[in-house]
C-alpha positions as protocol buffer text, in pm:
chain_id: "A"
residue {
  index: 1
  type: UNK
  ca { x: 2911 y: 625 z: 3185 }
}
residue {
  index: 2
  type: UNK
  ca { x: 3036 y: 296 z: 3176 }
}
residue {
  index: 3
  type: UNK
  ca { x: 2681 y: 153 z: 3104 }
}
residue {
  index: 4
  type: UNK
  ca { x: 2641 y: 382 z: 2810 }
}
residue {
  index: 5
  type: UNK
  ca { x: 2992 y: 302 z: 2648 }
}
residue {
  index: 6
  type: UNK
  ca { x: 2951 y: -39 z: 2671 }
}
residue {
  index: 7
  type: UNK
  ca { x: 2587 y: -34 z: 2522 }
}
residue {
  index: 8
  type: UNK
  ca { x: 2788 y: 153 z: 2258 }
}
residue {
  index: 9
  type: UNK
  ca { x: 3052 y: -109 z: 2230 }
}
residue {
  index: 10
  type: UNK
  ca { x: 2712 y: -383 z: 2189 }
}
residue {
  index: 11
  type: UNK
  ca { x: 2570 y: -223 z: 1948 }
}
residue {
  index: 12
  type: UNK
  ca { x: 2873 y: -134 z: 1748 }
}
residue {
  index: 13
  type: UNK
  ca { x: 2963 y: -539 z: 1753 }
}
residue {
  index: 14
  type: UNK
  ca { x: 2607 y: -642 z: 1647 }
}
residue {
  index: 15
  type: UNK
  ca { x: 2578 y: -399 z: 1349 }
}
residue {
  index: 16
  type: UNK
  ca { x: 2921 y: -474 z: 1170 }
}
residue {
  index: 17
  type: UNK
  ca { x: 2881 y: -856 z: 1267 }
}
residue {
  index: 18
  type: UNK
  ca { x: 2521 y: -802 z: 1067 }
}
residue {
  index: 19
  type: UNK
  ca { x: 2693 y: -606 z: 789 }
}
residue {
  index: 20
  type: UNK
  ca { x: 2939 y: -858 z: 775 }
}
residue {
  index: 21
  type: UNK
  ca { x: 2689 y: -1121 z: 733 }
}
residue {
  index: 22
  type: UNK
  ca { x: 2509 y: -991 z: 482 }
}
residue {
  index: 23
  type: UNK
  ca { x: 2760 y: -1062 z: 215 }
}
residue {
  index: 24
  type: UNK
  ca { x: 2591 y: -1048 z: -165 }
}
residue {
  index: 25
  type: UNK
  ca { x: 2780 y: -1231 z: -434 }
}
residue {
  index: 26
  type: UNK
  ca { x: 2717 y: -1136 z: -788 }
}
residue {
  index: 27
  type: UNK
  ca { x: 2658 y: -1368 z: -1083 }
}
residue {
  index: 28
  type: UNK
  ca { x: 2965 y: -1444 z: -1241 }
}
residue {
  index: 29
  type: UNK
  ca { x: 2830 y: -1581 z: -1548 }
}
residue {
  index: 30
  type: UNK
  ca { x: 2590 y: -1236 z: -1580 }
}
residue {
  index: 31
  type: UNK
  ca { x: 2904 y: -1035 z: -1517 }
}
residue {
  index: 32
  type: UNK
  ca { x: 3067 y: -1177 z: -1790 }
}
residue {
  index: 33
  type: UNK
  ca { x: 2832 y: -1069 z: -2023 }
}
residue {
  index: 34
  type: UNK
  ca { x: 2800 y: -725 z: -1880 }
}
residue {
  index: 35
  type: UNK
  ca { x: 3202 y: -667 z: -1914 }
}
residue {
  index: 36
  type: UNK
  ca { x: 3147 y: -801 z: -2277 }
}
residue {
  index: 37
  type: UNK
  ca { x: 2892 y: -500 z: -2354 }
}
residue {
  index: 38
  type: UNK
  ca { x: 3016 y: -230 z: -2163 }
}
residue {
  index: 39
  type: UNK
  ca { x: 3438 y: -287 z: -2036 }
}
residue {
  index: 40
  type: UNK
  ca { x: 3594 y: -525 z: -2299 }
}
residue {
  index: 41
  type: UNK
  ca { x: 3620 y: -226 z: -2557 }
}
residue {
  index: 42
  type: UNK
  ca { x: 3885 y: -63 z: -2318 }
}
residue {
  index: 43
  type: UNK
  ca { x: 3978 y: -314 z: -2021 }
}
residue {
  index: 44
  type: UNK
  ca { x: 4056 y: -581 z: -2284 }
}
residue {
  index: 45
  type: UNK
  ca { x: 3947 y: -969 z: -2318 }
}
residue {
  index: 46
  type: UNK
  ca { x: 4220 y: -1062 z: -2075 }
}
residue {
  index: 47
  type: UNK
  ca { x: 4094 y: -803 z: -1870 }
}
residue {
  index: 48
  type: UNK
  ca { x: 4419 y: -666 z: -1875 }
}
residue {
  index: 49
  type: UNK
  ca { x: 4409 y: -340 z: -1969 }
}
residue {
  index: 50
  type: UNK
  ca { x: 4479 y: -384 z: -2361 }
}
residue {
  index: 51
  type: UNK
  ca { x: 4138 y: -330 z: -2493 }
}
residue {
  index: 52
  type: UNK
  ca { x: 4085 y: -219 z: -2867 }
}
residue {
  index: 53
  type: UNK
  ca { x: 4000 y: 146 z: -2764 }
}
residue {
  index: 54
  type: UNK
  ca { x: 4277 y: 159 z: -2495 }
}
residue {
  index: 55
  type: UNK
  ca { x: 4542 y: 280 z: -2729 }
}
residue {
  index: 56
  type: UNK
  ca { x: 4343 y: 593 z: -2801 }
}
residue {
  index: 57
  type: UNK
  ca { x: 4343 y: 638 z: -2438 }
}
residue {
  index: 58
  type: UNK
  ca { x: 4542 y: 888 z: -2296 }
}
residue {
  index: 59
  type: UNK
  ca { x: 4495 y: 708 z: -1957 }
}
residue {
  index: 60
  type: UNK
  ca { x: 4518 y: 381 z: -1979 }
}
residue {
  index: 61
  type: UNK
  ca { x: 4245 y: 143 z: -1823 }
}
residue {
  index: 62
  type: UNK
  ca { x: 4328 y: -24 z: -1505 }
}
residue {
  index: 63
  type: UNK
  ca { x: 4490 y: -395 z: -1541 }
}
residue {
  index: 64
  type: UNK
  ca { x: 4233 y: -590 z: -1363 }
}
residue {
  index: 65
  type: UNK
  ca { x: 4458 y: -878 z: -1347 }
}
residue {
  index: 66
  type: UNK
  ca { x: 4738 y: -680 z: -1138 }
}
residue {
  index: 67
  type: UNK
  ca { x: 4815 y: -718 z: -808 }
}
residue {
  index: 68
  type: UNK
  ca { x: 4726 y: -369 z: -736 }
}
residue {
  index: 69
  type: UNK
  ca { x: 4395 y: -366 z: -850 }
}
residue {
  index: 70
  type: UNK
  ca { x: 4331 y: -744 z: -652 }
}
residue {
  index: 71
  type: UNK
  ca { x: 4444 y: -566 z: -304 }
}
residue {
  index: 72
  type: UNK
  ca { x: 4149 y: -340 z: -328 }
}
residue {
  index: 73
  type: UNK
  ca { x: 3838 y: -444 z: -124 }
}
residue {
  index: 74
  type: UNK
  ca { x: 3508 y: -514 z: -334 }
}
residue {
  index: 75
  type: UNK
  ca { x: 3392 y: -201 z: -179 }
}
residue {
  index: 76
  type: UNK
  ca { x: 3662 y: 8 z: -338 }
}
residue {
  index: 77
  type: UNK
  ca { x: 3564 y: -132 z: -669 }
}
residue {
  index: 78
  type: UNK
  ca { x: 3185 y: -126 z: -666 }
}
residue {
  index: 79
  type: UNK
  ca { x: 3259 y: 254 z: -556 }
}
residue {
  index: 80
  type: UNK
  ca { x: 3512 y: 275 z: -887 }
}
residue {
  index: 81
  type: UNK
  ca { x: 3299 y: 68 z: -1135 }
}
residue {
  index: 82
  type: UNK
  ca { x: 2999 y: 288 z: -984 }
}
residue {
  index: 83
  type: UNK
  ca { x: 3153 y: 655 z: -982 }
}
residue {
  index: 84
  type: UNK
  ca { x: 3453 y: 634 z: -1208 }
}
residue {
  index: 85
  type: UNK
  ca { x: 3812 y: 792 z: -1170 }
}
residue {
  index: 86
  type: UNK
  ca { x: 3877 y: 1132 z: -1186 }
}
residue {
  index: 87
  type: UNK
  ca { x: 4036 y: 1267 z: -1484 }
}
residue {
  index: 88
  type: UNK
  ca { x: 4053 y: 905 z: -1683 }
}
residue {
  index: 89
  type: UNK
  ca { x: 3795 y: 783 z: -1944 }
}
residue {
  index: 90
  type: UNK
  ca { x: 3691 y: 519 z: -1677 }
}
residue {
  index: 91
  type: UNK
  ca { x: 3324 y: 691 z: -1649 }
}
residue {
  index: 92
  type: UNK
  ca { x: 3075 y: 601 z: -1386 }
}
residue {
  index: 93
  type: UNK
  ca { x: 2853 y: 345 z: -1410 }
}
residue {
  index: 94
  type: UNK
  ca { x: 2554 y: 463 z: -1225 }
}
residue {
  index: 95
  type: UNK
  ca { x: 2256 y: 516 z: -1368 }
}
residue {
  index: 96
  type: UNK
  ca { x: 2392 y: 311 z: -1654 }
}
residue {
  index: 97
  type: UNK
  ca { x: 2416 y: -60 z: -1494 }
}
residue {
  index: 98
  type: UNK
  ca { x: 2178 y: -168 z: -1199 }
}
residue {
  index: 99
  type: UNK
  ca { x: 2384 y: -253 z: -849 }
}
residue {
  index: 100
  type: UNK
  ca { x: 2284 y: -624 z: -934 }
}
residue {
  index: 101
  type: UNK
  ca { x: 2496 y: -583 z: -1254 }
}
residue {
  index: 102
  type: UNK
  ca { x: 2762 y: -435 z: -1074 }
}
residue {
  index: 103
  type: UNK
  ca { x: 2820 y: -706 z: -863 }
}
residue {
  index: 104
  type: UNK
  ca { x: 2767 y: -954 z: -1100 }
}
residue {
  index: 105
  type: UNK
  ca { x: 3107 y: -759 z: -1284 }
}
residue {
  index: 106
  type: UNK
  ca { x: 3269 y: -758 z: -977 }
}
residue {
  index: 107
  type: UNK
  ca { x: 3241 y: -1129 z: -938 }
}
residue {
  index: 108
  type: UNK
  ca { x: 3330 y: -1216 z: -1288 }
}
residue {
  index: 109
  type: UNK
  ca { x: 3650 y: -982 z: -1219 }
}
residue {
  index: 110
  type: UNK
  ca { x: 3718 y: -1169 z: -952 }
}
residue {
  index: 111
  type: UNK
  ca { x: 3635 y: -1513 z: -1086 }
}
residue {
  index: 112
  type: UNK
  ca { x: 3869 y: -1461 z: -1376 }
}
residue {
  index: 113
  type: UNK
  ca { x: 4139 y: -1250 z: -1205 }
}
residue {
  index: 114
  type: UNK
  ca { x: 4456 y: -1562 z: -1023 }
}
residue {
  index: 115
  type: UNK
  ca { x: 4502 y: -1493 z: -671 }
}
residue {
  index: 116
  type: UNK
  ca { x: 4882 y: -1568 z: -793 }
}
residue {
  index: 117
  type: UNK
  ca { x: 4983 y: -1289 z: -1006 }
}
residue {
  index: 118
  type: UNK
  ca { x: 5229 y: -1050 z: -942 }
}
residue {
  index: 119
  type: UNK
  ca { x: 5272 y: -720 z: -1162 }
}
């Protein structure tokens, strides 16, 4: 028993020491061009949630620059950017961008968004 669980304990180590070193960084410079087409109309040049469409919005769109939305993991916003939110206008991406693009926004969110700022 003690043989298995520590195989188990092995092979749990190596995986997430493998997922963990497979880290894939986006293009900034690409991402910027894909938020241009496809998030600017509602997340706003600043990327602050004041977008030209946003007022129509019932929901407003996320402030990217917020401390709140820098606390999330990049998983939790490749899963957002890719799926959406529930009952907000912030659709899915899926389909729509490739996961290359997605992670190329992700890094330009990142790239442009202060480690600093508090909301």
């Amino acid at each position: 028993m003690k043989t298995i669980l520590a195989t188990i304990a092995v092979l749990v180590f190596v995986a997430t020491s493998w997922v963990s070193a497979q880290v894939v960084r986006g293009n900034p410079k690409e991402g910027q061009a894909v938020y241009e087409k496809n998030c600017l109309r509602c997340h706003g040049e600043k990327l602050d949630g004041n977008g030209p469409e946003s007022r129509d919005l019932i929901v407003r769109p996320a402030n990217l620059q917020s401390s709140i939305v820098r606390s999330k993991t990049d998983w939790e916003l490749l899963v957002t950017i890719s799926n959406g939110v529930l009952f907000s206008p912030m659709h899915g991406f899926r389909g729509k961008l490739t996961d290359q693009q997605m992670l190329d926004v992700l890094s330009y969110i990142r790239a442009v968004s202060p480690a600093d700022i508090v909301s």
